[in-house]
N, C-alpha and C positions, 0 to 999 in steps of 0.2 A: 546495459548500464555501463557505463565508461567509468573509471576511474574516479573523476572529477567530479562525478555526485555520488559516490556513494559516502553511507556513512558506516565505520567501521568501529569508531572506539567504544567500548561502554559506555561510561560517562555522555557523550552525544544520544546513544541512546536513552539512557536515563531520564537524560534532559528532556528528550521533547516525550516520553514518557509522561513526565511529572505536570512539564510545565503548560503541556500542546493540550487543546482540544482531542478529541474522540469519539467515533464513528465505530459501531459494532452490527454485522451480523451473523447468522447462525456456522459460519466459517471462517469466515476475516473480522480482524479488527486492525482499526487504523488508526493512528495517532499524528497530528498534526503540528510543527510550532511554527508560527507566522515568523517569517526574516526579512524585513521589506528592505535592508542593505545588499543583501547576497541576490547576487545575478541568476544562479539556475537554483534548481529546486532538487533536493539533494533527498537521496531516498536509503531506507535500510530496509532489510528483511532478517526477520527472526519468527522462527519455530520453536514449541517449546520441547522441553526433555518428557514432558509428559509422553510426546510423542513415542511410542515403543520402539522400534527403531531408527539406528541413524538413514536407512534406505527411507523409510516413509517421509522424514524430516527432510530429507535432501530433495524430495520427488517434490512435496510441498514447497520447499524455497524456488525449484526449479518453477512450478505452476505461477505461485507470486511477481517473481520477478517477469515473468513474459505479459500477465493479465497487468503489470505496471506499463511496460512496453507498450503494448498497446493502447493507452490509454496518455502516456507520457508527453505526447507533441501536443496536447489538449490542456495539459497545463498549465497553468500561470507561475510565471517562475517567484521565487522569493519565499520557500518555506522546507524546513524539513518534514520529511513524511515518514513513518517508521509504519510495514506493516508486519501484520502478526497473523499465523494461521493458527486456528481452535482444532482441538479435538475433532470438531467435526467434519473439518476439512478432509479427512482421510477417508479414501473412496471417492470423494468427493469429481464429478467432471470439471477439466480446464473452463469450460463455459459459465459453470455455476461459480466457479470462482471469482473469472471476470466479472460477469454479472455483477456480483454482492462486494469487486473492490470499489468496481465506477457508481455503485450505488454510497458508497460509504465516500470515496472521494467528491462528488455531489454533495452527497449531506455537510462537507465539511467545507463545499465554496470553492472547491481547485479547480471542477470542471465548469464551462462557463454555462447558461443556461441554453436549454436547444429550446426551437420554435415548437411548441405543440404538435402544429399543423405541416412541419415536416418530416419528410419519410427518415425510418429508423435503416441506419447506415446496417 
């Protein structure tokens, strides 16, 4: 994540909190605000304090932001995206994570749809 999309301040975060759509499951939740002026698609990550340490919080932001990476040249630019990791993300595998953000960013319209009948990358 390069400088130029992330998002930093509260208040941004707030905002597409409040204002964006949302995607949940048993690990990630994801929040969306549509921005059809803005050129790239601008992203945050937050973990909550629930989390018991700041080690497990930081492992979790490190996991998010890679299964975003990966997933990030598949989307369509023009929205912020805030994502969040649950309680039960802890333990949790890099895979299961990706898994359930591409699944939550699908459910919200960023990824575009795949052919049924082609093979899974």
């Amino acid at each position: 994540m390069s400088a130029c999309v992330t998002i930093k301040r509260s208040h941004e975060f707030g905002r597409v909190m409040r204002q964006g759509r949302s995607a949940r499951r048993r690990t990630v939740m994801v929040h969306r605000l549509e921005k059809k002026c803005q050129p790239c698609t601008r992203v945050g990550v937050t973990v909550s304090r629930k989390i018991p340490t700041a080690v497990a919080r930081n492992r979790l932001k490190r996991l998010l932001r890679e299964a975003w990476r990966s997933y990030s040249a598949e989307v369509a630019p023009g929205s912020d995206v805030v994502l969040t990791a649950t309680q039960a993300a802890l333990g949790e595998s890099y895979w299961r994570i990706r898994r359930e953000v591409g699944s939550c960013l699908g459910e919200l319209g960023l990824l575009p749809a795949r052919d049924p009948a082609a093979p899974k990358p």
